[in-house]
C-alpha positions in Angstrom: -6.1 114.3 -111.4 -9.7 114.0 -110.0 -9.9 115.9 -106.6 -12.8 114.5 -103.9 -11.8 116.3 -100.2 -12.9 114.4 -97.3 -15.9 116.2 -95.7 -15.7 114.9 -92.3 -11.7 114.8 -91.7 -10.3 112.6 -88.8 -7.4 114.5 -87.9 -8.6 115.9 -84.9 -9.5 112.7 -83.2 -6.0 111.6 -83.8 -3.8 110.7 -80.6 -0.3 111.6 -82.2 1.2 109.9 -78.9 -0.7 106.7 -78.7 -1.3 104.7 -82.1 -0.1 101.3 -83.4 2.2 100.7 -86.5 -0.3 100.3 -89.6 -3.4 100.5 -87.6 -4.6 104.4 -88.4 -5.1 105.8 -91.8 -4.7 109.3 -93.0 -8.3 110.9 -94.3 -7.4 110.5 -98.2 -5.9 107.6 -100.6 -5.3 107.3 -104.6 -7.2 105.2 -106.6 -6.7 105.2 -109.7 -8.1 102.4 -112.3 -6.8 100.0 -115.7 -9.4 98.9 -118.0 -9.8 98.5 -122.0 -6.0 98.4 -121.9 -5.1 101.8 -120.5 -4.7 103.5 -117.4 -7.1 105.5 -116.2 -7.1 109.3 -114.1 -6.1 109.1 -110.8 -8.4 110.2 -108.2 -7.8 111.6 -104.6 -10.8 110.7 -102.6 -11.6 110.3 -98.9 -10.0 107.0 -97.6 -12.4 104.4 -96.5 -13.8 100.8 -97.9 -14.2 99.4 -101.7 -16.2 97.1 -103.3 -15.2 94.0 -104.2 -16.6 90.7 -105.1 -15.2 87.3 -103.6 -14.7 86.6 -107.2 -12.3 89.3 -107.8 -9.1 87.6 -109.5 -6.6 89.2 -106.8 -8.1 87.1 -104.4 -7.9 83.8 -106.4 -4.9 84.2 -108.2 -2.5 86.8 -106.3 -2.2 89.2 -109.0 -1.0 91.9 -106.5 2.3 93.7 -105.4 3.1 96.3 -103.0 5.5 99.1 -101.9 6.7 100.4 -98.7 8.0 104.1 -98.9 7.9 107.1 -95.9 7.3 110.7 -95.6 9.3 112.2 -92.4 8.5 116.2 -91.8 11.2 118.1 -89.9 11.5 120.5 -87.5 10.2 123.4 -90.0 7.1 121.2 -91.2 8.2 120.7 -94.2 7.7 117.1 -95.9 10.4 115.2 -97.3 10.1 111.6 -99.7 13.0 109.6 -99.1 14.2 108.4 -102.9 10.4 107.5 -104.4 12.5 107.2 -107.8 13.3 103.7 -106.4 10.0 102.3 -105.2 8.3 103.9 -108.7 11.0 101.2 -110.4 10.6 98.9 -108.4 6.6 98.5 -108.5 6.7 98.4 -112.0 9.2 95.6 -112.1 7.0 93.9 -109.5 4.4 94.5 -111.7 5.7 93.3 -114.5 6.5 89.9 -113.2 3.2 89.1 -112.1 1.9 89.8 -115.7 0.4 93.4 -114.3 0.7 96.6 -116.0 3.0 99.3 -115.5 1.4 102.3 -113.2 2.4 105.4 -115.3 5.3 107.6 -113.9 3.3 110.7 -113.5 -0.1 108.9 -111.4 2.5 107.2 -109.0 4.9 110.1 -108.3 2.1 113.1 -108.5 -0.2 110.5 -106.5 1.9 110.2 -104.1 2.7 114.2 -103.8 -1.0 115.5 -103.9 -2.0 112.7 -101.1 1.3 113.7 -98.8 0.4 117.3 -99.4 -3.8 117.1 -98.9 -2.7 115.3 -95.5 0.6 116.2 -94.8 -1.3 117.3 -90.7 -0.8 113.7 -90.9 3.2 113.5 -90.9 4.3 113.2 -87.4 7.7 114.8 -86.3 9.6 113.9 -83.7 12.4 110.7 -83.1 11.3 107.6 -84.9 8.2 109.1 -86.5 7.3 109.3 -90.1 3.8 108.4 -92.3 4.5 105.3 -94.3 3.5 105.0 -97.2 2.0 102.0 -99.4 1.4 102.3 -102.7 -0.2 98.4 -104.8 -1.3 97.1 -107.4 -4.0 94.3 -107.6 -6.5 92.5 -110.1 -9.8 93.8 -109.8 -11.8 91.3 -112.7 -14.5 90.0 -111.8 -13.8 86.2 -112.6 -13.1 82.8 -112.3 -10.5 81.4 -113.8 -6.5 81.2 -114.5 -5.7 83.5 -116.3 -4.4 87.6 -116.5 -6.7 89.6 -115.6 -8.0 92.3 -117.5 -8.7 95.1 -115.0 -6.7 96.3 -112.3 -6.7 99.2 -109.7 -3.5 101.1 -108.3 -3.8 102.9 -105.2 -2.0 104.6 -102.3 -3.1 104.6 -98.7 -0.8 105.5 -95.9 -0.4 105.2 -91.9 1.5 107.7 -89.2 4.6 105.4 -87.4 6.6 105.1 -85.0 9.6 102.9 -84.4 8.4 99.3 -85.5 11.0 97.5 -82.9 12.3 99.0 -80.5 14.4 96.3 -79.1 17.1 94.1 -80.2 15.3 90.7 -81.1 16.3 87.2 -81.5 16.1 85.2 -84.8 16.3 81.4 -86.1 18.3 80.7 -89.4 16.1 79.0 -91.3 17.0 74.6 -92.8 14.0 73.8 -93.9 11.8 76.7 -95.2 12.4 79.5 -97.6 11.3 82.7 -98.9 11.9 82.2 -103.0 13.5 80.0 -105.2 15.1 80.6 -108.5 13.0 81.7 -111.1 10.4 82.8 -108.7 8.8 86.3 -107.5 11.7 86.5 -104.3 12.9 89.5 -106.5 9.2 91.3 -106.7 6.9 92.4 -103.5 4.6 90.5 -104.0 1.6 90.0 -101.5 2.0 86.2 -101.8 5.7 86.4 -100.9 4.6 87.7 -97.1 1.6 84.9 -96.6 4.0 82.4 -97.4 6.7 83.9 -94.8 4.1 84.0 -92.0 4.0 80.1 -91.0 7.6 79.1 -90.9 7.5 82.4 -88.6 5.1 81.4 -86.3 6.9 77.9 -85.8 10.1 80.1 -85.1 8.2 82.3 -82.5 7.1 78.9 -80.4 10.9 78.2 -80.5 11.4 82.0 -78.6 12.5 83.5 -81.8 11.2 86.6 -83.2 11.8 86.1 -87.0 13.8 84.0 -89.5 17.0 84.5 -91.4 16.1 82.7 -94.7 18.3 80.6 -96.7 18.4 79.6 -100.2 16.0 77.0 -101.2 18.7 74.4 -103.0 21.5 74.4 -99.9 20.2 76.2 -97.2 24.0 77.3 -97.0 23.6 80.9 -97.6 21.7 84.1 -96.3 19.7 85.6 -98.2 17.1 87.9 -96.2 16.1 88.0 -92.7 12.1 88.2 -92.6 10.8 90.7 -94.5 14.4 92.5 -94.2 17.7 92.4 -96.0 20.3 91.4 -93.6 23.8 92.5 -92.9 26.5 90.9 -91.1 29.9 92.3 -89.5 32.9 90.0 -89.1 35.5 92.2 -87.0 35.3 95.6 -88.9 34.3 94.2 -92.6 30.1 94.4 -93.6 28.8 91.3 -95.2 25.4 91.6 -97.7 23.8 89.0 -99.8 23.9 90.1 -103.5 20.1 90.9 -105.0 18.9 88.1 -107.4 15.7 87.0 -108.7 15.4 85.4 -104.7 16.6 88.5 -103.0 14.6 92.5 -102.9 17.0 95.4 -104.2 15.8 97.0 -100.9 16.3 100.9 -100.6 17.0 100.7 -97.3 19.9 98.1 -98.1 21.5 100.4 -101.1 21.4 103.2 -98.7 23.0 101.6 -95.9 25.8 100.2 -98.3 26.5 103.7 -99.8 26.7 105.4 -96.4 28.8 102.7 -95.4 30.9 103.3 -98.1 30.9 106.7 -97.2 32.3 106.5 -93.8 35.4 104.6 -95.7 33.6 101.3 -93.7 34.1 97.8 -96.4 31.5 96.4 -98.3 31.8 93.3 -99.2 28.3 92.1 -101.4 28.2 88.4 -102.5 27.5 84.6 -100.5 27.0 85.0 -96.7 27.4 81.5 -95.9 25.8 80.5 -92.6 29.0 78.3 -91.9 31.1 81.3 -92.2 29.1 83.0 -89.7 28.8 80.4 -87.3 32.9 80.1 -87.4 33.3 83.5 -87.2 31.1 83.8 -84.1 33.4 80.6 -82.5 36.9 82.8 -82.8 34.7 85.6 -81.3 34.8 88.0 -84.7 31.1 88.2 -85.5 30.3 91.5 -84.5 26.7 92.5 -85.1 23.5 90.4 -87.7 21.3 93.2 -88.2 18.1 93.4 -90.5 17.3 97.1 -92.7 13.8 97.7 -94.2 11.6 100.5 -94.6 9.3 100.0 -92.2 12.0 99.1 -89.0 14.2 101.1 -90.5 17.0 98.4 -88.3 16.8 95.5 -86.2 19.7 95.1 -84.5 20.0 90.9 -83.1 21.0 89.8 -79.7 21.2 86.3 -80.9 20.9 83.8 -84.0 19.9 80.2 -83.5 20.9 77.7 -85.8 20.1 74.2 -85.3 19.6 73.5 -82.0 21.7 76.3 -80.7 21.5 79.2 -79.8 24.0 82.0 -80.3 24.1 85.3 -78.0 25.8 88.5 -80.1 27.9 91.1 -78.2 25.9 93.9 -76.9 27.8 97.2 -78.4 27.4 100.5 -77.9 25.3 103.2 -80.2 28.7 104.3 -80.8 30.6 100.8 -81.8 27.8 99.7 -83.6 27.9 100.0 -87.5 24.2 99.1 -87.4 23.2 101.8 -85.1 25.6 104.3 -86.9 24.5 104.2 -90.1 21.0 104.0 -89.0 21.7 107.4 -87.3 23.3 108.4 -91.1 20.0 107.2 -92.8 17.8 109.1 -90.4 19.3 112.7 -90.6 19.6 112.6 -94.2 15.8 111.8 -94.3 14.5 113.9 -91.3 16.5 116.8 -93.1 18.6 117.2 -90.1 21.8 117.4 -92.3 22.9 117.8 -95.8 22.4 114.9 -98.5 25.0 114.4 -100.5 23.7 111.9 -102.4 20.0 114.0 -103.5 17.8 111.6 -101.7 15.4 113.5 -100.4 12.6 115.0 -102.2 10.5 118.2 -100.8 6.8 117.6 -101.0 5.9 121.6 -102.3 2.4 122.9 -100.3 -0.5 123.8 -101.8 0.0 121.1 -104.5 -3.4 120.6 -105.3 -4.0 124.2 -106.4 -2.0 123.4 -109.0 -3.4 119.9 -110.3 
């Protein structure tokens, strides 16, 4: 590992109580670079600009995939990851789809430990704070046409947040557009994935909505993820999940949820959510809750779903009655290290890492 400290830190200008989700950037990233078939070292450096050409291949042919992972600090400053395991495999299998290399296990996970530790000032406490985390992958060849590229750069910059929505919101089931088909990159994060998302959004946001439940691409009979979320639903006391495929993320978030579910002796049930089912279910006054689990909202709880040209209002429950707001509570004490974790998810970020390196 290359070491470069920022000399002029930004820290101090940092208003911990007034900052946007994604909009501030902690004082270091890792950059670390593929050429002549190999990976290069990876290098801590002061965050701040590249240079790139308009000709780099990322930008003309997509080459590029991304993770979202946090870093939460409790209330003895020390710095927990929340299962990185899971993001390292699932980059790579991002990767791998879009013809990219593999990022070695030792840059990503040391990478991601000696940035978290050189700016773990950075790591708010406090309810509903963390610093996420993104590490990518993108072409950086310098060229014109179709084909795999032959250089590539993997890096890791990251942002303090705070709650990304704070109230319930109201979403449209898509019959028209989708997020993937069969055979695609639905399974992969992949940039393009989110660009194609944002239109069919923005037509559901002049309707009142404030996202989409997708549907798959051959029917439109069945969920399959809600924006850039997996979605659950609750009929009376059961949980309801669309099963991963190649159109579907294997979202942390979502496993987590499912094995604390599990946990609290709450059924599972992983397979079709067709949107009939839901619709009927809501009509005999069994649909429960439609909630939405990523990384970065953590859960977004729905007031109502429109389908067609109705629209259908959700019963408000308490924190207490609701599943969604219970195991969100689950998910955020094990991370926050607030109680025990059964299940080893969290991993301690040791100090003074980079006298190590």
């Amino acid at each position: 590992m290359i070491i470069q400290k920022s000399d002029n830190p930004r820290i101090g200008s940092f208003d911990p109580e007034n900052y946007s989700f994604g909009d501030h950037f902690i004082d270091h990233m890792i950059i670390c670079e593929y050429e002549n078939g190999q990976w290069g070292e990876p290098k801590l450096m002061p965050y701040g600009p590249l240079p790139f050409s308009p000709a780099n291949m990322a930008f003309n042919y997509g080459q590029a995939c991304f993770e979202g992972m946090k870093a939460y600090k409790d209330k003895n400053g020390d710095v927990f990851l929340f299962r990185p395991e899971k993001n390292f495999e699932r980059i790579n299998k991002s990767a791998t789809r879009l013809a990219m290399p593999e990022v070695p296990e030792e840059a990503f996970m040391q990478g991601l430990k000696v940035l978290i530790d050189a700016d773990r000032d950075w790591v708010p406490h406090g309810e509903g704070k963390s610093l996420y985390i993104r590490p990518l992958i993108f072409a950086t060849e310098e060229a014109l046409k179709a084909r795999i590229s032959t250089k590539y750069m993997f890096a890791i910059v990251a942002s303090p947040a705070k709650s990304y929505y704070s109230a319930p919101v109201s979403v449209k089931i898509s019959d028209y557009y989708s997020r993937a088909a069969s055979g695609g990159v639905g399974f992969a994060k992949a940039a393009g994935n989110y660009a194609a998302s944002f239109y069919p959004t923005k037509l559901a946001n002049e309707e009142g909505y404030e996202q989409i439940i997708w549907t798959d691409d051959a029917t439109h009979e069945n969920f399959e993820e809600s924006g850039t979320m997996n979605v659950f639903v609750r009929i009376n006391d059961t949980i309801y999940t669309p099963a991963t495929s190649d159109k579907i993320l294997d979202g942390v978030t979502r496993d987590s949820f499912i094995q604390l579910a599990k946990k609290r002796g709450i059924e599972v049930v992983v397979g079709d959510v067709k949107v009939k089912d839901v619709i009927a279910a809501h009509e005999r006054g069994e649909l429960k809750e439609v909630w939405g689990v990523g990384t970065a909202v953590v859960t977004s709880v729905f007031e109502a779903i429109g389908y067609k040209d109705k629209k259908y209002d959700l019963p408000k429950l308490s924190a207490e009655e609701s599943y969604a707001l219970t195991l969100q509570r689950d998910l955020v004490a094990i991370q926050t290290n607030n109680v025990e974790d059964p299940f080893g998810w969290r991993v301690l970020v040791e100090k003074n890492i980079l006298e190590t390196v």
